[in-house]
Backbone bond lengths (Angstrom), bond angles and torsions (degrees), N, CA, C in turn:
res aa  C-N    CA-C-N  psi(-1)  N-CA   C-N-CA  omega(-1)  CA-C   N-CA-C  phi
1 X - - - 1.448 - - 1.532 108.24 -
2 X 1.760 118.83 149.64 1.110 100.03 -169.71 1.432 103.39 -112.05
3 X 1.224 137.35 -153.71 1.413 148.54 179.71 1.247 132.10 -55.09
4 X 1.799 95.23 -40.71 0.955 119.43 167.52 1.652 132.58 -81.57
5 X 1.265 108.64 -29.12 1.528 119.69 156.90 1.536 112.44 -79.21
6 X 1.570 129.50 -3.02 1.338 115.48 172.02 1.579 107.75 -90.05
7 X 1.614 114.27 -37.07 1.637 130.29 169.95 1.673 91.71 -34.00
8 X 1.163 119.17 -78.72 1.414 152.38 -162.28 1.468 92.84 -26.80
9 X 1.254 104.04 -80.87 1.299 125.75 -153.86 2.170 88.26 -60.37
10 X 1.538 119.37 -70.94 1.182 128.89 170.42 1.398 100.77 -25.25
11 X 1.360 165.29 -78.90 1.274 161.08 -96.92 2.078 98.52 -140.71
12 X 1.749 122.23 -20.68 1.023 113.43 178.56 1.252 135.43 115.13
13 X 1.608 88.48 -4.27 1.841 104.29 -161.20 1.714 98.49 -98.85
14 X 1.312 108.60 143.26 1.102 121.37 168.63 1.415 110.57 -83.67
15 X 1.186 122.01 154.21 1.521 143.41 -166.76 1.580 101.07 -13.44
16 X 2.048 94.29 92.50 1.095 140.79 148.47 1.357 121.31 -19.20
17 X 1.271 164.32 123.69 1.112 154.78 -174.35 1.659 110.45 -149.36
18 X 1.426 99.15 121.95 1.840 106.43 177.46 0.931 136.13 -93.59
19 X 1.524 142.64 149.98 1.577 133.48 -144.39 2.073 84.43 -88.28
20 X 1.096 92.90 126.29 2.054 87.84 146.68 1.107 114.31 -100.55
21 X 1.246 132.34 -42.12 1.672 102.14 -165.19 1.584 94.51 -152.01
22 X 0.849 131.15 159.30 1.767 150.15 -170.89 1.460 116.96 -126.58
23 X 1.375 106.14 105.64 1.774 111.19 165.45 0.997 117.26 -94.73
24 X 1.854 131.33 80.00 1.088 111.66 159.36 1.726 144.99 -59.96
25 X 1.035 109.68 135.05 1.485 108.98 177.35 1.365 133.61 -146.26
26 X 1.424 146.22 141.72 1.432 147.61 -159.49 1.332 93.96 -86.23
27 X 1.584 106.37 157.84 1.502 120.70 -169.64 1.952 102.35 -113.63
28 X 1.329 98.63 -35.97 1.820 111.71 -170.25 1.545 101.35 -83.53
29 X 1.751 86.18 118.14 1.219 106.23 -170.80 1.996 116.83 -39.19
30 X 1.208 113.39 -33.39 1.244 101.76 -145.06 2.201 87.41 -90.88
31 X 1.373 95.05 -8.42 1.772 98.16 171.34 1.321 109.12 -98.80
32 X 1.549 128.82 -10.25 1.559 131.21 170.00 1.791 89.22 -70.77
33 X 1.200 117.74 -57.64 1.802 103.43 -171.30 1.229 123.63 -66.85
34 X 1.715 120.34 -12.71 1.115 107.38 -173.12 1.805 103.61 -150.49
35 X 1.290 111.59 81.68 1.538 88.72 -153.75 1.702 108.41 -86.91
36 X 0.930 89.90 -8.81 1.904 90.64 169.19 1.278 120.76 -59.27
37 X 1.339 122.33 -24.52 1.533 134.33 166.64 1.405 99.29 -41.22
38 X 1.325 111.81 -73.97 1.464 121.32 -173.53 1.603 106.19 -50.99
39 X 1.001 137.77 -18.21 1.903 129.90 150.33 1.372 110.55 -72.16
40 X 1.207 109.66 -41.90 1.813 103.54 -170.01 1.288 102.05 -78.78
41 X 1.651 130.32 -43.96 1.474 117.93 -139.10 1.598 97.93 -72.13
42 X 1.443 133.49 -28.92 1.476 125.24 172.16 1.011 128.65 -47.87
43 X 1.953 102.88 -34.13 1.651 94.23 -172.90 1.330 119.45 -97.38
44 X 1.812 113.20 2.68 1.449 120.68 154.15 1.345 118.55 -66.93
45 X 1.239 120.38 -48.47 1.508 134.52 -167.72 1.995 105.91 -70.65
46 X 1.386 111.00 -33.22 1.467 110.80 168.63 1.628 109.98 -33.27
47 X 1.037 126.51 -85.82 1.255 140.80 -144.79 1.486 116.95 -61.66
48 X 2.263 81.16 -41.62 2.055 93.52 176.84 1.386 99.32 -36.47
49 X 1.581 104.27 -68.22 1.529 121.81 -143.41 1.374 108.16 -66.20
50 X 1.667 108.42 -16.91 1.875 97.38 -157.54 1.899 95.64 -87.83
51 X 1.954 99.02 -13.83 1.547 89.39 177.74 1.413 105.75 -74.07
52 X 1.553 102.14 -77.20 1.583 109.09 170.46 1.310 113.89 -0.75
53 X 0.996 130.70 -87.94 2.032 140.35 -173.42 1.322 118.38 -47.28
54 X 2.011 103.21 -43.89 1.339 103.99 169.60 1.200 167.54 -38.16
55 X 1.537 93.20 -24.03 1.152 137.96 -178.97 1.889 113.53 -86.23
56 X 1.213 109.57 -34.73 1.225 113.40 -173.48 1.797 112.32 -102.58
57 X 1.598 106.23 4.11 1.448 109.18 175.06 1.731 122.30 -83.68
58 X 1.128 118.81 175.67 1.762 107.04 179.36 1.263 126.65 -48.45
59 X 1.118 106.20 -154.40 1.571 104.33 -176.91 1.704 124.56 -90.14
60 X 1.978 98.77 -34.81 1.310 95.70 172.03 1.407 126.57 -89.49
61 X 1.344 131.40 146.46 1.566 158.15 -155.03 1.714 83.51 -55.28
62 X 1.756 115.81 -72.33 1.435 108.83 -172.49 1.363 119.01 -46.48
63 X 1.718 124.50 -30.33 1.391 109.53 -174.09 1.502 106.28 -79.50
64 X 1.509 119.96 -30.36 1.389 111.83 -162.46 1.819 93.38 -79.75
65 X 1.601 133.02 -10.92 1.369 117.60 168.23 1.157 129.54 -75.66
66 X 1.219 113.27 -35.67 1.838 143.45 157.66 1.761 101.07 -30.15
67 X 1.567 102.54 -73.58 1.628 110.76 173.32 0.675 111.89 -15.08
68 X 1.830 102.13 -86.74 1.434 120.31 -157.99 1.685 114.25 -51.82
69 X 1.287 100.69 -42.59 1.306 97.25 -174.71 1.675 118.41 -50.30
70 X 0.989 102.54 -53.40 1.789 128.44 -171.66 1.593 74.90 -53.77
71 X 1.245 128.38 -89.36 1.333 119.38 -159.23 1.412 136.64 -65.00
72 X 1.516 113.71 12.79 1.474 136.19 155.03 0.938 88.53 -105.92
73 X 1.341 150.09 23.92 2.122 123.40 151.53 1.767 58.52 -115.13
74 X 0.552 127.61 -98.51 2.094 117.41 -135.52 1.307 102.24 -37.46
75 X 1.590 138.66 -44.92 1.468 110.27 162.97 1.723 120.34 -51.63
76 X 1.101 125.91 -48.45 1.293 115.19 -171.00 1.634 115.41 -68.82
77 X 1.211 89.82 -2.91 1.877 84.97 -175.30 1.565 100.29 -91.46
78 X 1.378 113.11 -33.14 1.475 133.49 -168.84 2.125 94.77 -72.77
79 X 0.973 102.10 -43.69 1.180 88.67 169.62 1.811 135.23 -82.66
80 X 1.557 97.32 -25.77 1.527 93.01 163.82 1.046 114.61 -57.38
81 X 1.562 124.27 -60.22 1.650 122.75 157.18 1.027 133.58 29.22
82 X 1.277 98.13 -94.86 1.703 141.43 160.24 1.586 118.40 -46.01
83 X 1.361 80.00 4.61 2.183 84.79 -173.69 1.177 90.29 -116.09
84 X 1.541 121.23 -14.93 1.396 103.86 163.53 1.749 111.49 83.08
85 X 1.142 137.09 14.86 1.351 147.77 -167.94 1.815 109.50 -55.20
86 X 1.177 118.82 119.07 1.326 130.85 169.54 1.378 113.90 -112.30
């Protein structure tokens, strides 16, 4: 028996079944035509945002890098999003 029939059996489920292989793919049209966008557009949008914001964070250098950072992962997450990923 394998790992997956011991999970199975451990948790209750009748005939257990294991993933083989995974096609991920985007659903929003404009990342179905081009899905490399969705790799590039984060690492354009980094820099906008880390100036943009930068400017309006405290006084010390580490907090306004901290920011920016946090808010270039929340744009890029906000945009995978938006790509709609299934």
């Amino acid at each position: 028996m394998n790992l997956t029939g011991i999970l199975g059996r451990l948790l209750g489920l009748e005939n257990a079944q294991s993933i083989e292989s995974v096609e991920p793919s985007l659903a929003a049209p404009w990342a179905t035509i081009r899905p490399l966008a969705v790799l590039r557009l984060p690492g354009a949008e980094r820099p906008g945002g880390a100036l943009l914001f930068s400017l309006s964070a405290g006084k010390h250098a580490g907090t306004r890098t901290v920011l920016a950072v946090c808010r270039a992962l929340a744009l890029s997450l906000l945009l995978v999003a938006l790509a709609e990923p299934i």
